[in-house]
C-alpha positions in Angstrom: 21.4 6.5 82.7 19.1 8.4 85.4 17.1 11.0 84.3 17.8 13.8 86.9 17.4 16.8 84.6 13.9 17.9 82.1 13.4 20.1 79.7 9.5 21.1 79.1 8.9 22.9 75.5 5.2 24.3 76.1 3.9 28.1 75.1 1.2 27.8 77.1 2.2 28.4 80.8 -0.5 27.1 82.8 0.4 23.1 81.3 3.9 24.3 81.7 3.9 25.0 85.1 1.5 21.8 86.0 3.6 19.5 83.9 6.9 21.2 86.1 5.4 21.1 89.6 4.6 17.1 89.3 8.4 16.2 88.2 9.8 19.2 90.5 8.2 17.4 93.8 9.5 13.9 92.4 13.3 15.2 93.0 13.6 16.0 88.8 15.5 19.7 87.9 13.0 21.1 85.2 13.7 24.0 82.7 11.2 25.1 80.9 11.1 26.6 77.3 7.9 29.1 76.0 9.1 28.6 72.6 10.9 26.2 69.8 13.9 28.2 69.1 14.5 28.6 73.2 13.7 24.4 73.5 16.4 24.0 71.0 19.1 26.5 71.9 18.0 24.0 75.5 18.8 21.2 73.9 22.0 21.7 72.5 23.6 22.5 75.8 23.3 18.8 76.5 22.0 19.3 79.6 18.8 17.3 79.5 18.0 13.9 79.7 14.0 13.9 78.5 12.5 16.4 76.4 8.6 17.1 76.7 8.1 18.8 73.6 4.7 20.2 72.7 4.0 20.4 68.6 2.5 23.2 68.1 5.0 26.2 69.9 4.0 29.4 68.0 7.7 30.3 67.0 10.6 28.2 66.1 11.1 24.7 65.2 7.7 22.6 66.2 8.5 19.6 68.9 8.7 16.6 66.0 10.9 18.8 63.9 13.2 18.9 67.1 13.0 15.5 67.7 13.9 14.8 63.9 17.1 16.6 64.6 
């Protein structure tokens, strides 16, 4: 499978924004989520094909206990 779509979980929008701009000018479609409850309602949609999940998101699930779902 290609990876042709990314979801970024990171509360802190400066990294978020880096981390988006180096996939976005590699041809990559990147969504971006501030929080752990918006990264997971993300990651249900299916939509996704890598997840950069930070730990430590100050609200909702962390990014291991997503990845542990």
């Amino acid at each position: 499978m290609k990876i042709k779509s990314i979801l970024i979980a990171n509360h802190h929008t400066p990294s978020g924004n880096f981390i988006r701009e180096v996939f976005s000018r590699r041809g990559y479609d990147v969504t971006i989520a501030c929080n752990g409850d918006e990264a997971e309602s993300l990651l249900e949609s299916g939509e996704h094909q890598l997840a950069i999940l930070e730990d430590g998101m100050p609200s909702g699930p962390s990014g291991l206990e997503l990845c542990e779902r």
